[in-house]
DRENVEXKOL-841330 format. One record per residue (C-alpha): residue number from 1; x, y, z. Coordinates in Angstrom, 1 decimal, always signed. Example, Ala and Ser with C-alpha at 12.3 -4.5 7.8 and 13.67 -1.06 7.14 Angstrom:
BEGIN
[firo 1,[+12.3,-4.5,+7.8]]
[firo 2,[+13.7,-1.1,+7.1]]
END
This chain:
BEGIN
[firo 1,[-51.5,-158.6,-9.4]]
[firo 2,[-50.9,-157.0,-6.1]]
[firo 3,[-50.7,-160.0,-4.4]]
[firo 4,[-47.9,-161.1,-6.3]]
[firo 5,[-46.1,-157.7,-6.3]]
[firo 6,[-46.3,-156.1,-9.6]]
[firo 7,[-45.2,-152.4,-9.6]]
[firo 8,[-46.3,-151.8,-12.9]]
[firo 9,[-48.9,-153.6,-15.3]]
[firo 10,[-48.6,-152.8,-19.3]]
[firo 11,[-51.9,-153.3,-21.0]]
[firo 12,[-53.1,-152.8,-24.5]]
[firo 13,[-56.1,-150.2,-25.3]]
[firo 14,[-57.9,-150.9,-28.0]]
[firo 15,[-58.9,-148.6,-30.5]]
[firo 16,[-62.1,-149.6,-32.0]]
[firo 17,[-63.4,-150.5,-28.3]]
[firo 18,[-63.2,-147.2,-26.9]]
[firo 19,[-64.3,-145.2,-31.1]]
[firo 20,[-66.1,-148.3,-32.5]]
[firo 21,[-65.8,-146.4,-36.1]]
[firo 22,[-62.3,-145.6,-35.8]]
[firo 23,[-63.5,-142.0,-35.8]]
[firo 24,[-66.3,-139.7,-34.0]]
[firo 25,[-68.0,-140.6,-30.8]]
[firo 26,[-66.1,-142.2,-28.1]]
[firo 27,[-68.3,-145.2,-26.8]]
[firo 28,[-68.6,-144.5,-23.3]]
[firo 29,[-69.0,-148.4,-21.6]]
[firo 30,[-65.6,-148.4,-23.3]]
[firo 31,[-64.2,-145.3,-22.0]]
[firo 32,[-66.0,-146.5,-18.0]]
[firo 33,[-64.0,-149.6,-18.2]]
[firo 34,[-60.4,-148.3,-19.1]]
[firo 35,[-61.0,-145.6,-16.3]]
[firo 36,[-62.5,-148.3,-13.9]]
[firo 37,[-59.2,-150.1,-14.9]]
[firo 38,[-56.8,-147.6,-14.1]]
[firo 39,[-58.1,-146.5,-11.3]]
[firo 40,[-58.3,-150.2,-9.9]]
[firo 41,[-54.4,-150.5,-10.6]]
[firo 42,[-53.1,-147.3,-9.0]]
[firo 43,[-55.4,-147.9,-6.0]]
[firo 44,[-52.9,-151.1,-5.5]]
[firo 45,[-50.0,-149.1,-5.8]]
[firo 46,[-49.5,-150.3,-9.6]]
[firo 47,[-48.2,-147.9,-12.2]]
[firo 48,[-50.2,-148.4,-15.4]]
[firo 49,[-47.9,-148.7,-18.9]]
[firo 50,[-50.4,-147.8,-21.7]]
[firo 51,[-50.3,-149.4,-25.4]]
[firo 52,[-52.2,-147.4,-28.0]]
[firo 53,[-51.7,-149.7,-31.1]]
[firo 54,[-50.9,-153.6,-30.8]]
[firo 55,[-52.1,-154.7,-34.1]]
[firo 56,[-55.8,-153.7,-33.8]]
[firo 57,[-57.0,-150.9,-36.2]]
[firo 58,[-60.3,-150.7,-36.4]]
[firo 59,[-62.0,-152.8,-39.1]]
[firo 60,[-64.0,-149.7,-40.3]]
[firo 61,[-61.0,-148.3,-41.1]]
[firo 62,[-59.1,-151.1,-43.0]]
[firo 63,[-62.3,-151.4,-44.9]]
[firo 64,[-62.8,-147.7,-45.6]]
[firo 65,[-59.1,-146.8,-47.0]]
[firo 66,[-56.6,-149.7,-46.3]]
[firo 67,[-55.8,-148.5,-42.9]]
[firo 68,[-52.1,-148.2,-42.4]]
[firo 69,[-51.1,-147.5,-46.4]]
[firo 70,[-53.1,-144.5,-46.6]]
[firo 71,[-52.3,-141.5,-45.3]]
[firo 72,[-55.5,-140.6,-43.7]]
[firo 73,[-54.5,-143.3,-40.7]]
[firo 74,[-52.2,-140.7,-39.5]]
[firo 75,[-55.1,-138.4,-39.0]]
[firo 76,[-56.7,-140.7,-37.3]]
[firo 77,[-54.7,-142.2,-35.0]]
[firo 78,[-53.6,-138.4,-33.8]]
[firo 79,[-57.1,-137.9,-33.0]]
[firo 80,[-57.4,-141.2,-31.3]]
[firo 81,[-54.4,-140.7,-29.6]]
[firo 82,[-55.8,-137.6,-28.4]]
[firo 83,[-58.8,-138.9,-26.8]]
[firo 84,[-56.5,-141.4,-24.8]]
[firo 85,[-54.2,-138.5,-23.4]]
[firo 86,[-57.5,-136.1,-22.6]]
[firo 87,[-59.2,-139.4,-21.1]]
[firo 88,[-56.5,-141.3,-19.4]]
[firo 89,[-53.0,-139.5,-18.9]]
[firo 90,[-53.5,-137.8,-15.9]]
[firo 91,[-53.0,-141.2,-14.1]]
[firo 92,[-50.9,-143.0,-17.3]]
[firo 93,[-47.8,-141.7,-17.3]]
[firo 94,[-45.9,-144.1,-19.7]]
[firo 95,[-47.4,-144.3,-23.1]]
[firo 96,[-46.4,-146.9,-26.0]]
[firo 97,[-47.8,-145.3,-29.3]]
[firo 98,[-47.2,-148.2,-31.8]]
[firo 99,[-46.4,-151.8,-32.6]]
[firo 100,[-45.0,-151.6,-36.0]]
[firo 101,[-43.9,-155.2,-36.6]]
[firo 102,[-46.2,-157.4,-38.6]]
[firo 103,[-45.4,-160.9,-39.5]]
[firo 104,[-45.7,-161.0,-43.3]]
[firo 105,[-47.9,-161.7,-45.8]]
[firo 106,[-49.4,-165.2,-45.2]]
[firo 107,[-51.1,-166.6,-48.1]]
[firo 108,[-52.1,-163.5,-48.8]]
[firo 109,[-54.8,-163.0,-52.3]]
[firo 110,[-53.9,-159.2,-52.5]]
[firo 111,[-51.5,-156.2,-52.0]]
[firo 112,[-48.3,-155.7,-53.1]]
[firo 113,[-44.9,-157.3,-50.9]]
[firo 114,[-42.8,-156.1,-52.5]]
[firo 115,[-43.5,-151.9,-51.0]]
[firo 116,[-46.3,-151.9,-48.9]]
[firo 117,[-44.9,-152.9,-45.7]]
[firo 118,[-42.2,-150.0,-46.2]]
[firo 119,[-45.3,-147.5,-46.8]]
[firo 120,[-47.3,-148.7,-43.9]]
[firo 121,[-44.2,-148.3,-41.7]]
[firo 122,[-43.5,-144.7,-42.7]]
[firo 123,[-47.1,-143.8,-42.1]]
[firo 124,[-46.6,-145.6,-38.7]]
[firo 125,[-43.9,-143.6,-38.0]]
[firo 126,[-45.8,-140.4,-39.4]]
[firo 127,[-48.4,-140.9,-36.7]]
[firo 128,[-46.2,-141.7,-33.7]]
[firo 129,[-44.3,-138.6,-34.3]]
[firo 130,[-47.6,-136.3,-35.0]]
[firo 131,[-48.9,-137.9,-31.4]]
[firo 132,[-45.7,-137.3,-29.7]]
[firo 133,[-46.0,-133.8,-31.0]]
[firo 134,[-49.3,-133.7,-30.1]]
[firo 135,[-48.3,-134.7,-26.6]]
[firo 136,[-45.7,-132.9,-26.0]]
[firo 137,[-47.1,-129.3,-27.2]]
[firo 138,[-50.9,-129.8,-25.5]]
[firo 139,[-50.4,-132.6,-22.5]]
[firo 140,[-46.7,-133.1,-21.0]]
[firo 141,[-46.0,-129.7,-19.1]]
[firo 142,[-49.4,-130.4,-16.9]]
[firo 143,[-49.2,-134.5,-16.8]]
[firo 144,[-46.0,-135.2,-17.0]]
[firo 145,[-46.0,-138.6,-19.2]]
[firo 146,[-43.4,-140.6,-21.7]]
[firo 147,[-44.6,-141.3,-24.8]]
[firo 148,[-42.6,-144.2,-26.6]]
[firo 149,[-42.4,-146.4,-29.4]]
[firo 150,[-42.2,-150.5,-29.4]]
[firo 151,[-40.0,-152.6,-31.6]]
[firo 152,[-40.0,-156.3,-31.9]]
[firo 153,[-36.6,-157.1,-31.3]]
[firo 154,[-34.5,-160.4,-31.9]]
[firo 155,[-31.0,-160.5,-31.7]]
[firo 156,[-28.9,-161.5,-34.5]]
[firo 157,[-25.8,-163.7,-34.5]]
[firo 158,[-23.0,-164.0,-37.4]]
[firo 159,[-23.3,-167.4,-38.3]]
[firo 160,[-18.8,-166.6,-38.0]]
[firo 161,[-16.8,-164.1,-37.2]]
[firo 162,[-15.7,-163.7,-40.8]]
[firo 163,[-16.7,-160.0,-42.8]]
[firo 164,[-19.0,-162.0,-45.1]]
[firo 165,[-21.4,-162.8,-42.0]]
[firo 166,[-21.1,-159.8,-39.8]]
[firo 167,[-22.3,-156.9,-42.6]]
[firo 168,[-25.1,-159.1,-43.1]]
[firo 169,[-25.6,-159.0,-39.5]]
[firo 170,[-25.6,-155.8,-39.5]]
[firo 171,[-27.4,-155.3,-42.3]]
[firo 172,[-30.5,-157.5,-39.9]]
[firo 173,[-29.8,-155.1,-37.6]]
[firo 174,[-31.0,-152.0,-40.0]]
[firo 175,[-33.6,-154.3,-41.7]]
[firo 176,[-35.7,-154.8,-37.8]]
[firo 177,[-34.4,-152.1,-35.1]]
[firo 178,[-33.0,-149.7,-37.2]]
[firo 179,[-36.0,-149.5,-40.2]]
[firo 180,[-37.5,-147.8,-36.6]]
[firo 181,[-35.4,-146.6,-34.5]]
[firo 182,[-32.9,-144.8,-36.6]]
[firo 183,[-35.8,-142.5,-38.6]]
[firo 184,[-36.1,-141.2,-34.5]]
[firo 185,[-32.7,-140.9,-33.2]]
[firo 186,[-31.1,-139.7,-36.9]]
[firo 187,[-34.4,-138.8,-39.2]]
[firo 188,[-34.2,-141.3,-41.6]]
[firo 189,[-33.9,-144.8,-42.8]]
[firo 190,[-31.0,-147.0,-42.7]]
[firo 191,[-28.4,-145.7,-45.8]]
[firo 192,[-28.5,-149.3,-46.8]]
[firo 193,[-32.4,-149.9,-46.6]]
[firo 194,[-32.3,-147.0,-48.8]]
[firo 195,[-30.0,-148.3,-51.0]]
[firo 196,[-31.6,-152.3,-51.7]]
[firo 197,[-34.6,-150.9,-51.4]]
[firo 198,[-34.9,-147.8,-53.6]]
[firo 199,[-37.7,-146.4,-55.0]]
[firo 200,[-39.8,-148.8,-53.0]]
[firo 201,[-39.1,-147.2,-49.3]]
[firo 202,[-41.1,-143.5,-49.5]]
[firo 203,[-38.8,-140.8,-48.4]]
[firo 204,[-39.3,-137.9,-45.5]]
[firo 205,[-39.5,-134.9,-46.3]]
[firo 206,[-37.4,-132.0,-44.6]]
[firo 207,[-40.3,-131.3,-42.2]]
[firo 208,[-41.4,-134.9,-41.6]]
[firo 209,[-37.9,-135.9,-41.1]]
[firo 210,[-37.7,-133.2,-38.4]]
[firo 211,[-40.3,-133.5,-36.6]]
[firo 212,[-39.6,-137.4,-36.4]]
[firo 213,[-36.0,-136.9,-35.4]]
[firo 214,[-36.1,-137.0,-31.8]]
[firo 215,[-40.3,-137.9,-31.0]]
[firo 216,[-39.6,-140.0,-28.3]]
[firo 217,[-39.1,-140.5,-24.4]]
[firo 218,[-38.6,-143.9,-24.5]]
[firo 219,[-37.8,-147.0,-26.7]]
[firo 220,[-39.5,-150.4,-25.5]]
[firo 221,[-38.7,-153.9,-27.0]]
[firo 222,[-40.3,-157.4,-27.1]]
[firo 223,[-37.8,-159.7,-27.2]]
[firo 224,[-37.7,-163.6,-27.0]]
[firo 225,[-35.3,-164.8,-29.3]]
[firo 226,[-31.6,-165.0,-31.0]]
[firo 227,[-31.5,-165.6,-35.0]]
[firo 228,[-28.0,-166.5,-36.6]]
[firo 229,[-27.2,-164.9,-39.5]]
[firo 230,[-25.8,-165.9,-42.9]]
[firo 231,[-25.6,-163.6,-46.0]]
[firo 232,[-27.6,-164.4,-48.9]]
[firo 233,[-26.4,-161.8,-51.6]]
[firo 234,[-28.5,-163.9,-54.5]]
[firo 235,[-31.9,-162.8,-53.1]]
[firo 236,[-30.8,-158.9,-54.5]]
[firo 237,[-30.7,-160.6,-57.9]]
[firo 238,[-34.2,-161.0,-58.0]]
[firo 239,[-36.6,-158.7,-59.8]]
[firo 240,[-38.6,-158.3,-58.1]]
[firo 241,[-38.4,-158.8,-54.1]]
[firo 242,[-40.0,-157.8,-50.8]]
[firo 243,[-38.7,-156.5,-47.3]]
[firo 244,[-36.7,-159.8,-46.8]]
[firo 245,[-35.3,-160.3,-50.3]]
[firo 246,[-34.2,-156.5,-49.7]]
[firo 247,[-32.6,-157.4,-46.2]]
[firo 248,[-30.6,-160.4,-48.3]]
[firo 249,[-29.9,-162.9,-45.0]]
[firo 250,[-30.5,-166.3,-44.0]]
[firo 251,[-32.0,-166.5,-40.3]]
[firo 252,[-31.4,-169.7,-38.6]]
[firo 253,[-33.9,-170.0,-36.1]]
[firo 254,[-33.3,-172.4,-33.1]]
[firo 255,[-36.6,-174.1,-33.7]]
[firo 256,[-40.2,-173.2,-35.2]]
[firo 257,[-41.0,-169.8,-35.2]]
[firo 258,[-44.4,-170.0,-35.4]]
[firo 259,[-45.4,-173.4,-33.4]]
[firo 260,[-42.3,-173.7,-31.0]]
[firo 261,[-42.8,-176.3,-28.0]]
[firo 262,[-40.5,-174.0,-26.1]]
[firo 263,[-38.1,-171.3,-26.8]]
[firo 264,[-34.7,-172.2,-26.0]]
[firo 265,[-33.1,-170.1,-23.2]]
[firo 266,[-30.2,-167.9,-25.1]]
[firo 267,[-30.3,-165.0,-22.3]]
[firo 268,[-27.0,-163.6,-23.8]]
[firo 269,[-28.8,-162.7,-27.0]]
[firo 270,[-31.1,-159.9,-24.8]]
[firo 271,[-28.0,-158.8,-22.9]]
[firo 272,[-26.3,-158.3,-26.5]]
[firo 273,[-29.2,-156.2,-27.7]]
[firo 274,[-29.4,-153.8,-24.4]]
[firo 275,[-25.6,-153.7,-25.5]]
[firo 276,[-26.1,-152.9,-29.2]]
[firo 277,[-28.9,-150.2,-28.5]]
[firo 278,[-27.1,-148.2,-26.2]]
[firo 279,[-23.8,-148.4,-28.1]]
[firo 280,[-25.8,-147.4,-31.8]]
[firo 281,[-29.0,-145.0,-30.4]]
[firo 282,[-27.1,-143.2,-27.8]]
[firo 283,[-28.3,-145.1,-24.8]]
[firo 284,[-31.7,-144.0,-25.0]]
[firo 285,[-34.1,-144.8,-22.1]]
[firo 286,[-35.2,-149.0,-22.7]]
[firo 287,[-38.3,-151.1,-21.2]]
[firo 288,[-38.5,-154.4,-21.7]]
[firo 289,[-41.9,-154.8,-22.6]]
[firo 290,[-42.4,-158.7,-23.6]]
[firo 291,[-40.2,-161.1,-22.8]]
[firo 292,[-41.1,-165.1,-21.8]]
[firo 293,[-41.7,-168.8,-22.4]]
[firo 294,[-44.0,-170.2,-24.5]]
[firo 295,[-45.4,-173.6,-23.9]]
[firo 296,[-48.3,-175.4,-24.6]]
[firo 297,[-51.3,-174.8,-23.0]]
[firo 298,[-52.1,-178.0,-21.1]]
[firo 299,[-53.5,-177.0,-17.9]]
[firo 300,[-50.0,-178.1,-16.1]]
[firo 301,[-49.2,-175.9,-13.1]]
[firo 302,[-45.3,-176.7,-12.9]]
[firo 303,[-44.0,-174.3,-15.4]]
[firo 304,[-40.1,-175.6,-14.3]]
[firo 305,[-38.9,-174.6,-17.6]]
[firo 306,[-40.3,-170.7,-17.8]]
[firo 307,[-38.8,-170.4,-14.4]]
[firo 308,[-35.7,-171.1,-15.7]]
[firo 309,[-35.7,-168.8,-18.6]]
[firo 310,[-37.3,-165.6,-16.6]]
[firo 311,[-34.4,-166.2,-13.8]]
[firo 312,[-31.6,-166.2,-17.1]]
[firo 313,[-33.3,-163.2,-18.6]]
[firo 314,[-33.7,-161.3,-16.2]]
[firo 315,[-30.0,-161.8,-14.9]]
[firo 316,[-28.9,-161.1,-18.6]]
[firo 317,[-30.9,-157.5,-18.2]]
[firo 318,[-28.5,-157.0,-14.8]]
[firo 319,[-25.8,-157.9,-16.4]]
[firo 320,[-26.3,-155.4,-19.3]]
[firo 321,[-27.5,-152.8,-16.2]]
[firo 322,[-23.8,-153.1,-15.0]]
[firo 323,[-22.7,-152.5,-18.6]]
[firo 324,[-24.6,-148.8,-18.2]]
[firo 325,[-27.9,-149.7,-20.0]]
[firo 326,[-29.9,-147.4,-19.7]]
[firo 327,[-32.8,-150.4,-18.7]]
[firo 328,[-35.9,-148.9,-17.1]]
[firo 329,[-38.1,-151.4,-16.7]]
[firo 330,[-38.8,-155.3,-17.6]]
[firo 331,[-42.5,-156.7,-18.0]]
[firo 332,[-42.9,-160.5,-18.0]]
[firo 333,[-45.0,-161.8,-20.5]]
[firo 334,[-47.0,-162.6,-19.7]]
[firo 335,[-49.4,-162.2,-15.9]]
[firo 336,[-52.0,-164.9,-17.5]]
[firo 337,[-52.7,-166.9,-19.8]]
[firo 338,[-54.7,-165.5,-22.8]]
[firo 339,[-55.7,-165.4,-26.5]]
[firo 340,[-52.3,-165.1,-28.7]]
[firo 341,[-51.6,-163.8,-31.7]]
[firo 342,[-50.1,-167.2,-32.7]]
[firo 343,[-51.9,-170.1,-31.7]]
[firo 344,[-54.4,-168.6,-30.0]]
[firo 345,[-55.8,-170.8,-26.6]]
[firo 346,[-53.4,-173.6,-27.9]]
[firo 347,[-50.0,-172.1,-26.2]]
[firo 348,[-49.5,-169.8,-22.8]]
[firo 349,[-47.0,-167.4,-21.7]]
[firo 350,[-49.0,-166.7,-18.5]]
[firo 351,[-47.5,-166.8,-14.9]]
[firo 352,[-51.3,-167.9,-14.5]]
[firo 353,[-53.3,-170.6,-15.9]]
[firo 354,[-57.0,-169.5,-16.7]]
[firo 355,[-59.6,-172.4,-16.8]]
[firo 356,[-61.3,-171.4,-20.0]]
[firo 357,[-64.0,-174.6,-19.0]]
[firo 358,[-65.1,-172.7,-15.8]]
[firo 359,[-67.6,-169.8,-16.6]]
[firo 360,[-66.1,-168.3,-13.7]]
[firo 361,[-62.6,-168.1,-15.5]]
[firo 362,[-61.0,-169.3,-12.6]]
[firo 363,[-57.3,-168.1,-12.5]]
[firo 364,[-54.2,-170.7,-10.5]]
[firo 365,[-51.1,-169.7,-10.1]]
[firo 366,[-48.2,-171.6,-11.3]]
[firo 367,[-44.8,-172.5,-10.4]]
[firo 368,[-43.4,-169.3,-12.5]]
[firo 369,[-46.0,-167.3,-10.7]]
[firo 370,[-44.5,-167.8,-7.2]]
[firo 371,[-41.2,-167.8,-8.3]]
[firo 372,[-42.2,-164.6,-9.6]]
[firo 373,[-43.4,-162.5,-6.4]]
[firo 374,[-40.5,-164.0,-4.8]]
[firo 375,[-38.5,-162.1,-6.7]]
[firo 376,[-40.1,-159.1,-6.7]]
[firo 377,[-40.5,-159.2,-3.0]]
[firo 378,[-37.0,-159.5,-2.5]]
[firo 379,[-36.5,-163.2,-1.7]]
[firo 380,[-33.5,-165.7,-2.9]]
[firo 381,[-35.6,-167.8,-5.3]]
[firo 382,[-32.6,-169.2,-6.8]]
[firo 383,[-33.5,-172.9,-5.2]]
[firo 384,[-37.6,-173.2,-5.8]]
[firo 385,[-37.4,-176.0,-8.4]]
[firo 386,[-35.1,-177.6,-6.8]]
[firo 387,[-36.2,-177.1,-2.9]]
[firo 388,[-39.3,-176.9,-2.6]]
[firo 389,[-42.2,-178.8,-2.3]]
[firo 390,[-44.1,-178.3,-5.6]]
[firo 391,[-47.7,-180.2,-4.8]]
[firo 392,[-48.0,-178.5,-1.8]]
[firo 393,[-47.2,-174.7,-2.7]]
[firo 394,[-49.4,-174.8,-5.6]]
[firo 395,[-52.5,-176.4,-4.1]]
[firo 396,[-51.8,-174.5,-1.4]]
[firo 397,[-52.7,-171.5,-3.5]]
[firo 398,[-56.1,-172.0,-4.2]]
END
C-alpha cells in the first residue's frame, strides 16, 4: 500500500469478529488485530476510513430476532458502534456507519417483499442516527472524527428527454439515493415513496425524524454504473407489489448485472451524480468509496481495460470538482483481489492479483496497479498502455 502511494485505505470491520454474539464480550484476538491494523497503516502515513456495517450482521442475531426488521438491531448496533469509537477512534477519524443497499430477494422461501425492505431500511437509518448521536455527544469534541453513511449509487438516464421518462427518472432517483439521503438532509422519505408506497413504508416520528435530520458528516457512494430509465406506470396496478413495483421504472442495464465480463466505461454517469447530489442535498461533503472494473479472474496481469476506466472516472470526478462538488476523497476498488459479494473468487476488481494456489498468498501487481501509483505520485500516466513495455514492468515487479 505504501509502496504504491495510497493516502488513505477504507476497510470493513466486522461485527461478529470483534462481539462473536452480536452482543456482550468483545473477543479480544479480534479487537488485537484491528488495532494491530491501524496502527500498521498510520505508521505508513495512511489514513484509515472505517466501515462498521457492509452486509455482515452477526448470525446470532439474524437467528435470534430477524436482525435488521426488529427493532432491537438498533440497540445493538449503538452498542456495537460504541465499542468501535471507545476501541478505535482515536486513530480513525472517518467512520462509515452503514451499507443499506441489499440486492433483493433471490429465490427467497420466506419474508414478505412486498414491506420488509422498507422496515429494515428505517431501522437502518434508526441506528445510524442513534450512533451519530452517540458520537457526537460522548466521542467528537476529544477525537475529532466524521461519521457518515454509504449509498449504492447508480446513475439514471431518461431513456428521452420527453416528461414521460424524466419523472420516472426522478422518481429512480427517490427510490435509491433519496429512500436514504433525504430522511438525513430533510427528515423524511421521498413525498412520492410515501405516496406508492403507503402503509407499507413505516413513518418517523417527531423525535426520530429530528434526530435523523441532519446525523451526518459525510455522504459516501459506491458507484460503477449508469441505468436508463423508462416509465412503467402498469407495475402500480398490481396488488400487491414490492420496492421495485413501488418505484414503477424499467432499468436498461448496459449488460448483466450480476455476471458482467466488464462494465462498460460511462464516466459521465458519476460526474452526473456528483452533479445531482450537490444540486438536491445541498452539496454535502462526498467520498467516493467504490468505484472500478470488474473482470474475470484469470490470473492475467495486463488489466488494459480497468486502466482505462479508473483514468475516465477519475477525470469525470475532476470534472465535477470544477463544477464545485464538494468531492473529498475517491477509493479505487479495489487494492486486491478478493472474495466478492457476486461471484465470489470467479471475478476481481483488484489493482493486485492474489495467487489463491500459493499458501503463501502471494500478491503481483498488475498493469492498473502501476498505473495507479503513478498517479498518485504525481506522474503523466496518460501513455502506459500505449508506451510502455508491459512484459518487462510487470515481471520486473516481482
Amino acid at each position: 500500500m505504501a509502496d504504491t502511494g495510497l493516502e488513505a485505505f477504507r476497510f470493513s470491520i466486522s461485527w461478529s469478529r470483534l462481539i462473536p454474539n452480536g452482543r456482550g464480550p468483545v473477543n479480544i484476538k479480534g479487537l488485537q488485530y484491528y488495532n494491530d491494523f491501524i496502527d500498521r497503516l498510520i505508521s505508513h502515513g495512511i489514513q484509515p476510513h472505517v466501515t462498521l456495517h457492509h452486509d455482515d450482521l452477526p448470525q446470532v442475531l439474524e437467528d435470534e430476532y430477524g436482525g435488521w426488521l426488529s427493532r432491537q438491531s438498533v440497540k445493538d448496533f449503538v452498542a456495537y458502534a460504541d465499542v468501535c469509537f471507545k476501541e478505535f477512534g482515536d486513530r480513525v477519524l472517518h467512520i462509515r456507519c452503514s451499507y443499506p443497499f441489499g440486492l433483493g430477494a433471490i429465490d427467497c422461501t420466506k419474508g414478505d417483499s412486498t414491506s420488509e425492505p422498507y422496515i429494515v431500511a428505517h431501522h437502518l437509518l434508526l441506528a445510524h442516527a442513534s450512533t451519530v448521536r452517540l458520537y457526537r455527544k460522548k466521542m467528537q469534541a476529544v477525537q475529532h472524527g466524521f461519521v457518515g453513511i454509504n449509498v449504492f449509487a447508480y446513475w439514471f438516464e431518461p431513456y428521452t428527454d420527453t416528461v414521460e421518462d424524466l419523472k420516472p427518472t426522478e422518481r429512480a432517483h427517490d427510490f435509491y439515493v433519496g429512500w436514504f439521503l433525504n430522511p438525513l438532509v430533510n427528515g423524511d422519505y421521498p413525498e412520492i415513496m410515501k405516496k406508492n408506497a403507503g402503509n407499507r413504508i413505516p413513518n418517523f416520528t417527531k423525535l426520530e425524524s429530528e434526530r435523523v435530520k441532519g446525523s451526518f458528516d459525510f455522504f459516501s457512494i459506491n458507484h460503477y454504473n449508469t441505468f436508463v430509465v423508462k416509465d412503467n406506470p402498469s407495475s402500480l396496478e398490481m396488488k400487491t407489489r414490492d420496492y421495485y413495483g413501488d418505484m414503477a421504472t424499467t432499468l436498461i442495464f448496459h449488460g448483466n448485472p450480476f455476471t458482467p465480463s466488464e462494465f462498460e466505461v460511462v464516466p459521465w454517469g458519476l460526474q452526473k451524480l456528483l452533479n445531482y447530489l450537490k444540486e438536491k442535498y445541498g452539496n454535502p461533503p462526498i467520498y467516493i468509496h467504490e468505484n472500478g472494473q470488474i473482470q474475470p479472474r484469470n490470473g492475467t496481469l495486463i488489466d488494459t481495460s480497468r486502466v482505462e476506466y479508473l483514468h475516465a472516472y477519475i477525470g469525470a470526478v475532476l470534472d465535477a470538482l470544477r463544477n464545485e462538488s464538494n468531492t473529498l476523497g475517491y477509493f479505487a476498488w479495489s487494492f486486491f483481489d478478493l472474495f466478492e459479494l457476486l461471484g465470489g473468487y470467479d471475478i476481481g476488481y483488484g489493482l493486485y492479483y492474489v495467487d489463491l494456489d500459493d499458501k503463501e498468498l502471494t500478491r503481483y501487481p498488475k498493469l492498473s496497479a502501476h498505473w495507479y501509483a503513478g498517479f498518485l505520485k504525481g506522474k503523466n500516466m496518460s501513455g502506459i498502455v500505449d508506451n510502455m513495455d508491459v512484459k518487462e514492468t510487470l515481471s520486473s515487479a516481482y
